[in-house]
Short mmCIF file of the C-alpha atoms (twelve columns), coordinates in Angstrom:
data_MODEL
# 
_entry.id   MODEL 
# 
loop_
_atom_site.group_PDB 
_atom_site.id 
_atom_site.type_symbol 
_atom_site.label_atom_id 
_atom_site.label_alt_id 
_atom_site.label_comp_id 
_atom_site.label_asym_id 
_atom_site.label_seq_id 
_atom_site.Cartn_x 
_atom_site.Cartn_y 
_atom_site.Cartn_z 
_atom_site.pdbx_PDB_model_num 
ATOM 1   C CA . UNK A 1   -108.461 -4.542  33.554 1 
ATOM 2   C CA . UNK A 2   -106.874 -5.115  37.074 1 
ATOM 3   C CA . UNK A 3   -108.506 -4.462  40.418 1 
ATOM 4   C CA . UNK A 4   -105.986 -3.222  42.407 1 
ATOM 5   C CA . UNK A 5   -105.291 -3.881  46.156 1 
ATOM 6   C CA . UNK A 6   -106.239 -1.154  48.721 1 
ATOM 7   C CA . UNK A 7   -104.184 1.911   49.657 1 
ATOM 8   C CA . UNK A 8   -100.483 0.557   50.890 1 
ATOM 9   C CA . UNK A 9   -101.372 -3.164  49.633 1 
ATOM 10  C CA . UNK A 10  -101.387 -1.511  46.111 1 
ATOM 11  C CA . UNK A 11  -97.520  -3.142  44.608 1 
ATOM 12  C CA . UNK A 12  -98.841  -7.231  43.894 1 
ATOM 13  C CA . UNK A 13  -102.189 -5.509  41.469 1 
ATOM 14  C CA . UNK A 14  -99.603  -3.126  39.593 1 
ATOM 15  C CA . UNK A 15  -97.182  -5.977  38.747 1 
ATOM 16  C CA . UNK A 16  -99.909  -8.095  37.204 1 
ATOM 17  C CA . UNK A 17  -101.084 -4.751  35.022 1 
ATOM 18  C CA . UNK A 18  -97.495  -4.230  34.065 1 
ATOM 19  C CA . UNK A 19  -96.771  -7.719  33.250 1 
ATOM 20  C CA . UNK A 20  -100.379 -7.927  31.067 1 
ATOM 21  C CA . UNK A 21  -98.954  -4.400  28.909 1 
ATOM 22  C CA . UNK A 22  -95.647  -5.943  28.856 1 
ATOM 23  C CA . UNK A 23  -97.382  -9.351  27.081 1 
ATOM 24  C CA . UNK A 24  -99.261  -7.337  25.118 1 
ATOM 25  C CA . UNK A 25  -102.438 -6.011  26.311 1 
ATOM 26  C CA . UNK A 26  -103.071 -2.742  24.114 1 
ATOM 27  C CA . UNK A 27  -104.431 -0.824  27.201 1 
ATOM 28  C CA . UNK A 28  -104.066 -1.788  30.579 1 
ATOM 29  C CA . UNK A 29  -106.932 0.015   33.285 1 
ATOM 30  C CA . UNK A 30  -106.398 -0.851  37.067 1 
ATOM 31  C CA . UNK A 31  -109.759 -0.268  38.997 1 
ATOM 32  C CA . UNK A 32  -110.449 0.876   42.664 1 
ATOM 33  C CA . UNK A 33  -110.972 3.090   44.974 1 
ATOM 34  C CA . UNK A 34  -109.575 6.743   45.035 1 
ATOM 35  C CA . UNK A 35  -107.087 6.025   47.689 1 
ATOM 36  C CA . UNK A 36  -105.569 2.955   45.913 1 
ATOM 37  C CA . UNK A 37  -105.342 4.801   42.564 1 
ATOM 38  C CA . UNK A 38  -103.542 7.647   44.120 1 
ATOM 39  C CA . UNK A 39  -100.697 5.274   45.210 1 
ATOM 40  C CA . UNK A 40  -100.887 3.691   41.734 1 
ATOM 41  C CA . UNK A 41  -100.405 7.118   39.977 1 
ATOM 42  C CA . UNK A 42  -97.360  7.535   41.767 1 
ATOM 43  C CA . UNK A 43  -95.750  4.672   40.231 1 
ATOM 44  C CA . UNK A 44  -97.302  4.026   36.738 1 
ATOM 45  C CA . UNK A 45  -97.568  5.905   33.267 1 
ATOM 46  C CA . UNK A 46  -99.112  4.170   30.614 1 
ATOM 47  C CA . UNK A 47  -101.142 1.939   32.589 1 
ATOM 48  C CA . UNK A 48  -104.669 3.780   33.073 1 
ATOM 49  C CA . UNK A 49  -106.577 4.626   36.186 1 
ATOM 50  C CA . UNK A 50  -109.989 4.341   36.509 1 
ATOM 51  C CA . UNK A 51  -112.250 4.852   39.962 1 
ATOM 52  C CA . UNK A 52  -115.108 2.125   40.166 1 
ATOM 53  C CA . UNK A 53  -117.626 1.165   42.980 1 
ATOM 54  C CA . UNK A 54  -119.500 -2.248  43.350 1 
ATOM 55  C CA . UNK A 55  -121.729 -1.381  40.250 1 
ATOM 56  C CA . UNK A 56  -118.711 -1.706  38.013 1 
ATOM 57  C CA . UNK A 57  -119.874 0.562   35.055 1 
ATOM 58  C CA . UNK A 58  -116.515 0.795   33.804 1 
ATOM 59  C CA . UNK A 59  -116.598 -3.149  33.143 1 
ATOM 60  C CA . UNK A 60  -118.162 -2.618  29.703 1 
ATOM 61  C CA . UNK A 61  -117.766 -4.174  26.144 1 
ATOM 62  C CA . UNK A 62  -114.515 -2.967  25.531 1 
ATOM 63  C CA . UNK A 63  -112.907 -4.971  28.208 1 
ATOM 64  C CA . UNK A 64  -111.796 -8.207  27.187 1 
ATOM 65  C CA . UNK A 65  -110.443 -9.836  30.424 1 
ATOM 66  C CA . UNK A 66  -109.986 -8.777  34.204 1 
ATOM 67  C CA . UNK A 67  -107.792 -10.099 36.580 1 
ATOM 68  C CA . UNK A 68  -108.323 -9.746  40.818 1 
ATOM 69  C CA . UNK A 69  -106.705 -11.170 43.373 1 
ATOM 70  C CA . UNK A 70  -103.023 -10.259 43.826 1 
ATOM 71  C CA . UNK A 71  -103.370 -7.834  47.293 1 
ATOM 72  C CA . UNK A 72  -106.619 -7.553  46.637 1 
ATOM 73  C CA . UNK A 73  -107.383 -8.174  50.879 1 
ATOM 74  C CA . UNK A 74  -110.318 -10.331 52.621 1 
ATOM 75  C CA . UNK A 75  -113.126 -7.707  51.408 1 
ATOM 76  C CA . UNK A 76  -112.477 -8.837  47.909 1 
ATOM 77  C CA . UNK A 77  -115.409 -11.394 47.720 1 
ATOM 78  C CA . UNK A 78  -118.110 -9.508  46.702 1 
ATOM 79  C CA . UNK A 79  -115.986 -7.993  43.530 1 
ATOM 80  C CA . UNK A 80  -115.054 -11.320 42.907 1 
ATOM 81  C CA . UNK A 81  -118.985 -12.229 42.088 1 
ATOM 82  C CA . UNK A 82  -119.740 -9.287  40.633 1 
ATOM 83  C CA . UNK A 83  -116.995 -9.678  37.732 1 
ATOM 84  C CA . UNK A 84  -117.705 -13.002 37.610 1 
ATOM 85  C CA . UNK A 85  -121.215 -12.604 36.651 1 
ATOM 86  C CA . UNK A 86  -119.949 -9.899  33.591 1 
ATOM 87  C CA . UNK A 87  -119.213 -11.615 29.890 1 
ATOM 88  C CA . UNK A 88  -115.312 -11.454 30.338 1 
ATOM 89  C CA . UNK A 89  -112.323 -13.492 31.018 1 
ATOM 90  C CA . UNK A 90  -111.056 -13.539 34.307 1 
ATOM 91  C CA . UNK A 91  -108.238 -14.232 35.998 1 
ATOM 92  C CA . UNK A 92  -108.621 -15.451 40.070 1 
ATOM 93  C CA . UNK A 93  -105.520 -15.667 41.796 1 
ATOM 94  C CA . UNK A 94  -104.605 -15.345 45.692 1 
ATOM 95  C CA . UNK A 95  -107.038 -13.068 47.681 1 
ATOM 96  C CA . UNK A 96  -109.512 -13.860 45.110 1 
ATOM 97  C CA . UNK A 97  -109.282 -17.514 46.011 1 
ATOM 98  C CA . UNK A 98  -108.839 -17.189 49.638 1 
ATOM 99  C CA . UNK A 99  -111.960 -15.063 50.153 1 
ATOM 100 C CA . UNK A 100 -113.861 -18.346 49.612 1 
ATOM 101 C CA . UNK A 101 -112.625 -20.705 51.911 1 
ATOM 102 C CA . UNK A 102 -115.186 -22.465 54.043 1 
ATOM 103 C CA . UNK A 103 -117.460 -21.574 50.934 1 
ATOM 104 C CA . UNK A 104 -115.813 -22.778 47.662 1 
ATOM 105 C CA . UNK A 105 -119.537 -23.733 46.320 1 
ATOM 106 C CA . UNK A 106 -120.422 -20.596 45.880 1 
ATOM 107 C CA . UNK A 107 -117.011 -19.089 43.466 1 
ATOM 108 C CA . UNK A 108 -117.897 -22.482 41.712 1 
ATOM 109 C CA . UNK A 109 -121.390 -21.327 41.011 1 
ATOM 110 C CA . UNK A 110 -120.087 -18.370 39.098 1 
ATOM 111 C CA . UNK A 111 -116.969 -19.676 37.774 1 
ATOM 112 C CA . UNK A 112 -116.904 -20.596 33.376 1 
ATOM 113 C CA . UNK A 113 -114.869 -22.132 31.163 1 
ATOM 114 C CA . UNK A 114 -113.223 -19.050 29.856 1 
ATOM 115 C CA . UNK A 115 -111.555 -18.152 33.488 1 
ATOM 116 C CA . UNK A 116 -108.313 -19.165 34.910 1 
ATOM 117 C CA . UNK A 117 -108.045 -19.441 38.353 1 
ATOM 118 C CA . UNK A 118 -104.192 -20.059 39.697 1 
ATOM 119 C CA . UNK A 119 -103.721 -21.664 43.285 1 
ATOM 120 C CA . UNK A 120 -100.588 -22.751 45.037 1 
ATOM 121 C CA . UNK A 121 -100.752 -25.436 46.902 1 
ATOM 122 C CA . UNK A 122 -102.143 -23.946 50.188 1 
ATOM 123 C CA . UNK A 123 -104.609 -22.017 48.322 1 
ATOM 124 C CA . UNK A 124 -105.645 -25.308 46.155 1 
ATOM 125 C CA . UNK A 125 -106.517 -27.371 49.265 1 
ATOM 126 C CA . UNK A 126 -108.307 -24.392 51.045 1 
ATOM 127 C CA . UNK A 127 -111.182 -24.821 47.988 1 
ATOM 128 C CA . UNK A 128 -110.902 -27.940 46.628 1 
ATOM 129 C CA . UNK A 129 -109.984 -29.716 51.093 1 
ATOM 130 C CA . UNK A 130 -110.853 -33.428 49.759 1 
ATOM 131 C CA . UNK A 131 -108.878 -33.125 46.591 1 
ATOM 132 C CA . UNK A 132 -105.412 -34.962 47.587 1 
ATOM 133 C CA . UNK A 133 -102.065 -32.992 45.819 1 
ATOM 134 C CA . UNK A 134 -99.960  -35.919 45.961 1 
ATOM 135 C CA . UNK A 135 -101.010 -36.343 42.136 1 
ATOM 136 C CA . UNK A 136 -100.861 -33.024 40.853 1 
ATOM 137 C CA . UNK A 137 -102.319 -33.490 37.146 1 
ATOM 138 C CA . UNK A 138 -104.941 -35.575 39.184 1 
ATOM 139 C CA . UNK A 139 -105.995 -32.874 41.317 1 
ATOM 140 C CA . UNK A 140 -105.779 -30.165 38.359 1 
ATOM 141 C CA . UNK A 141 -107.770 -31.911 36.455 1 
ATOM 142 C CA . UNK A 142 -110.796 -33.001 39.177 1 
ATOM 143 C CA . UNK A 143 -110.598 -28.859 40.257 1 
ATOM 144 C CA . UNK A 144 -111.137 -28.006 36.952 1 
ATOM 145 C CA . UNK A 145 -113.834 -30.228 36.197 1 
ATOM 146 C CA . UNK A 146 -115.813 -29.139 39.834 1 
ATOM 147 C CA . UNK A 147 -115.362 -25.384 39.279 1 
ATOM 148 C CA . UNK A 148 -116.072 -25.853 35.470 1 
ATOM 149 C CA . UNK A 149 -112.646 -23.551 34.648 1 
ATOM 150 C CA . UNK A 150 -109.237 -23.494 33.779 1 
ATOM 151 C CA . UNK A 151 -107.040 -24.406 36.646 1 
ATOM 152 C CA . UNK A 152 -103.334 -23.633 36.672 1 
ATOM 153 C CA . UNK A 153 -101.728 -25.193 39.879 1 
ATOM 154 C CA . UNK A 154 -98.448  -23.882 40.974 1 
ATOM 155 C CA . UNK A 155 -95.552  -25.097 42.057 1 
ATOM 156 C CA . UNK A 156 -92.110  -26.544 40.325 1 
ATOM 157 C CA . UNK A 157 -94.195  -28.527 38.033 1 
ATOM 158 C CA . UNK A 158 -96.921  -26.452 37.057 1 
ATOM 159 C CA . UNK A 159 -100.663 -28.190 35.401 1 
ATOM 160 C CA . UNK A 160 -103.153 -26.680 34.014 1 
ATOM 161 C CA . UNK A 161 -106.313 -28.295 33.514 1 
ATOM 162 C CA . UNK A 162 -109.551 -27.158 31.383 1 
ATOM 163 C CA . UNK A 163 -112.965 -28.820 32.411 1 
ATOM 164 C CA . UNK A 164 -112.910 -30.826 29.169 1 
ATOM 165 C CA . UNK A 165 -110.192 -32.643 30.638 1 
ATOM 166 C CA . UNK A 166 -107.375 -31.599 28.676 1 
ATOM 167 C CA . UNK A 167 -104.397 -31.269 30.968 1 
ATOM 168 C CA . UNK A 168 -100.769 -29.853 30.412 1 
ATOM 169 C CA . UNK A 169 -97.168  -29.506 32.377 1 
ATOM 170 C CA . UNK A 170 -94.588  -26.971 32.243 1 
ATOM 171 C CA . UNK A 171 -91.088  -28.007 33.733 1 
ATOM 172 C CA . UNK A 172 -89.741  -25.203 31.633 1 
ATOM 173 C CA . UNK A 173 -88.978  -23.543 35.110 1 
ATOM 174 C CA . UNK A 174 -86.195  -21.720 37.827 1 
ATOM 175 C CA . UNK A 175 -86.049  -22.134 41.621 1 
ATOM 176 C CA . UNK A 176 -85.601  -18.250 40.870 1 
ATOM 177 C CA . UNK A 177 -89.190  -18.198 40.390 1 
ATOM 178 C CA . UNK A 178 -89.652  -18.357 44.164 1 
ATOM 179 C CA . UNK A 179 -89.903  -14.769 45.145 1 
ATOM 180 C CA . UNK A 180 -92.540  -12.332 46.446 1 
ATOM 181 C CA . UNK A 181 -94.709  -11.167 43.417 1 
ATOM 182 C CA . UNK A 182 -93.721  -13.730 41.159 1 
ATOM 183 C CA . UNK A 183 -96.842  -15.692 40.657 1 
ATOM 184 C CA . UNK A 184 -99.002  -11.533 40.450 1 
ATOM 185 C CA . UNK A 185 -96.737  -11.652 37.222 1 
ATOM 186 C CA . UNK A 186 -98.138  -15.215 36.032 1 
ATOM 187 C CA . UNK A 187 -101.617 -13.732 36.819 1 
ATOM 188 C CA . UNK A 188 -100.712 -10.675 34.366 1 
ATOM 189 C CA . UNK A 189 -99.493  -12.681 31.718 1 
ATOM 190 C CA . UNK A 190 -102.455 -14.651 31.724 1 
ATOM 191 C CA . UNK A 191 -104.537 -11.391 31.860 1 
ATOM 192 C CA . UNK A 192 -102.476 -10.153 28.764 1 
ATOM 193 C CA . UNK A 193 -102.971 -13.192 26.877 1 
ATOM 194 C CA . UNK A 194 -106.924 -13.375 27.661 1 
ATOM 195 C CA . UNK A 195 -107.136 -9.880  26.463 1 
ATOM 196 C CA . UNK A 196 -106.043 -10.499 22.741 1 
ATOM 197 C CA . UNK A 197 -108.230 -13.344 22.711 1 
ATOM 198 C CA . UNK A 198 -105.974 -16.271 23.647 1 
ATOM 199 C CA . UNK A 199 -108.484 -18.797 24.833 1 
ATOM 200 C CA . UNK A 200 -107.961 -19.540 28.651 1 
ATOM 201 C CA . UNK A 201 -106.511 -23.053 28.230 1 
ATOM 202 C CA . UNK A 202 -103.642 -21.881 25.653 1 
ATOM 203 C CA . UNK A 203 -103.587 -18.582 27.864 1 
ATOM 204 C CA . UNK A 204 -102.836 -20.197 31.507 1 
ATOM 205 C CA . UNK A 205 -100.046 -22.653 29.549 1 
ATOM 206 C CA . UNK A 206 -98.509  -20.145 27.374 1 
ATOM 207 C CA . UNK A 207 -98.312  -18.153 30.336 1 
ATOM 208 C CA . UNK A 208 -96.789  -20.980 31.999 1 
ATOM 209 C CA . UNK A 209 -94.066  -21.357 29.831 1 
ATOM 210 C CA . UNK A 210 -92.994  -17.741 29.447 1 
ATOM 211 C CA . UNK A 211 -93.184  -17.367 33.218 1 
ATOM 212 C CA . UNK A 212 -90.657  -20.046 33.519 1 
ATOM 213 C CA . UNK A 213 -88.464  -18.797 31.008 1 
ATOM 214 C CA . UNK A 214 -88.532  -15.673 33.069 1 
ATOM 215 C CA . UNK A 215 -86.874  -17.416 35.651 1 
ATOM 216 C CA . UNK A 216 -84.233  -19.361 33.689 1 
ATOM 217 C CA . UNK A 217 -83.323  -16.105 31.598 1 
ATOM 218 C CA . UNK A 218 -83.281  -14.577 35.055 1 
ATOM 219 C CA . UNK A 219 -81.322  -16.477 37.540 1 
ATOM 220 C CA . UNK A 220 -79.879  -15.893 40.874 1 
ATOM 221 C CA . UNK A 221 -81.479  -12.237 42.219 1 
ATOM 222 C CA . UNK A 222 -84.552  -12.144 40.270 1 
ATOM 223 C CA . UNK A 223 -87.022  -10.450 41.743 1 
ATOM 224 C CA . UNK A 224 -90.580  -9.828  41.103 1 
ATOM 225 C CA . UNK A 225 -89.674  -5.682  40.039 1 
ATOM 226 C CA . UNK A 226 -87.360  -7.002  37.587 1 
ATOM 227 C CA . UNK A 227 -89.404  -10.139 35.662 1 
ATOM 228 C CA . UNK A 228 -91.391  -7.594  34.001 1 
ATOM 229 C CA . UNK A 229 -88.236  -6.424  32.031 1 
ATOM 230 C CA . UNK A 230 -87.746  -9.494  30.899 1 
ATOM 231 C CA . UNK A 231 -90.566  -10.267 29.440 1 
ATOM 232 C CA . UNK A 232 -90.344  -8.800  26.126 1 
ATOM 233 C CA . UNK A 233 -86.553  -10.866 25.930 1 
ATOM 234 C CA . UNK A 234 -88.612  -13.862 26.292 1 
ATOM 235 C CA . UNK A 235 -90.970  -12.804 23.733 1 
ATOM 236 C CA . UNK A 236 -87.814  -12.018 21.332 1 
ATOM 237 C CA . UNK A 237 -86.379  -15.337 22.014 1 
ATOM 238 C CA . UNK A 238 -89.778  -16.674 20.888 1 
ATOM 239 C CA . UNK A 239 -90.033  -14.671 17.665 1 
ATOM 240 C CA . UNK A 240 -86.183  -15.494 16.701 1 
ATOM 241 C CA . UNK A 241 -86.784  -19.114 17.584 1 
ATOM 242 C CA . UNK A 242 -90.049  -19.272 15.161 1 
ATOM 243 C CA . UNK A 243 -88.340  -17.267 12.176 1 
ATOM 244 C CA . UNK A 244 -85.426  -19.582 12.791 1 
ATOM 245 C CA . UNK A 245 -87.579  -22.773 12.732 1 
ATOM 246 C CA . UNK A 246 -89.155  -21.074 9.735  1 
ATOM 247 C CA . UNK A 247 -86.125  -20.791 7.949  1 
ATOM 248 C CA . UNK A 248 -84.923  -23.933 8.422  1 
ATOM 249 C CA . UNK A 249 -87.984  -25.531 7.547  1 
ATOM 250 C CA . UNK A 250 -87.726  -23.901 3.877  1 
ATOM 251 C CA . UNK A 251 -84.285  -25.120 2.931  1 
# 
């Protein structure tokens, strides 16, 4: 499941849906209000549509990770504790994050070991303010460890850190990356992963990786609209590589 954005702040939630089917995800739901979904039924087909209010009852059993954040706007923070409080995966990324500056104690209180959340920079210093950036696998790993889950901090090197202290880098990456909606399509891809039961270290750096390779099968003019596209090349590549590796490996 997604939570989408608002009515005209509706485009950042569908590419994360889009990217988790495209990974994936067997079925894909975006939640919200009535206004929102119209707008989303305009543009998508086989992601599903589902209306929801601050109970959630549509967060049941059969969901098996939720992503919110990406245009989700500054009255996301009470969603943002409600899912986080459900038995599910989830997936915090820019408005989700945001929502708690001034007041990072109180996502941490919430926050588990099987959630991902994925700052930039700017976001990363508005929760974690006396955590320095200049040592980036540093700071990963102290965020993780404080909020108690995965951390995936963005940037041209991108760590992820679990609150076990395992950390990871992927350099597998394109200055291409750097365009409006990219990192909504990171959040889906973790999303996607989460949902077939990836756990949410492997999920945040497998998502890593394909994201980059995104941008280096991309190149110059790749934009957000178009990553999701490429994502099942990438996951070709993948499969060709491991049958090839496979191969080899028998002869």
């Amino acid at each position: 499941m997604v939570w989408s954005g608002p009515a005209l702040h509706t485009g950042a939630s569908r590419l994360s849906a889009q990217a988790s089917l495209a990974v994936g995800a067997g079925l894909v739901t975006l939640i919200g209000d009535r206004a929102a979904l119209a707008e989303q039924a305009a543009h998508v087909t086989a992601i599903m549509l589902r209306e929801t209010d601050m109970s959630f009852a549509n967060v049941d059993d059969r969901v098996t990770a939720f992503a919110i954040g990406p245009g989700a706007g500054a009255s996301v923070r009470q969603a943002v504790l409600e899912i986080l409080r459900r038995d599910v995966p989830v997936v915090l990324d820019a408005d989700a994050l945001t929502a708690f500056e001034g007041d990072p104690a109180t996502l941490f209180g919430v926050t588990k070991p099987t959630d991902v959340m994925t700052p930039h920079t700017g976001e990363f210093r508005r929760l974690f303010p006396d955590i320095p950036t200049d040592n980036r696998v540093e700071a990963a790993r102290r965020a993780a460890e404080r909020a108690q889950c995965v951390v995936l901090l963005k940037g041209s090197e991108t760590w992820v850190a679990a609150p076990d202290g395992r950390t990871l880098v992927n350099r597998h990456a394109s200055p291409w990356l750097a365009t409006a909606g990219s990192g909504d399509i990171l959040t889906g891809l973790i999303c996607g992963l989460l949902a077939q039961g990836v756990t949410a270290f492997d999920a945040a750096s497998i998502a890593a990786w394909l994201h980059g390779d995104i941008g280096v099968r991309g190149g110059p003019g790749l934009t957000a609209d178009n990553m999701i596209g490429h994502i099942p090349l990438v996951l070709r590549g993948c499969l060709h590589d491991a049958r090839q590796h496979g191969s080899g490996s028998r002869t």
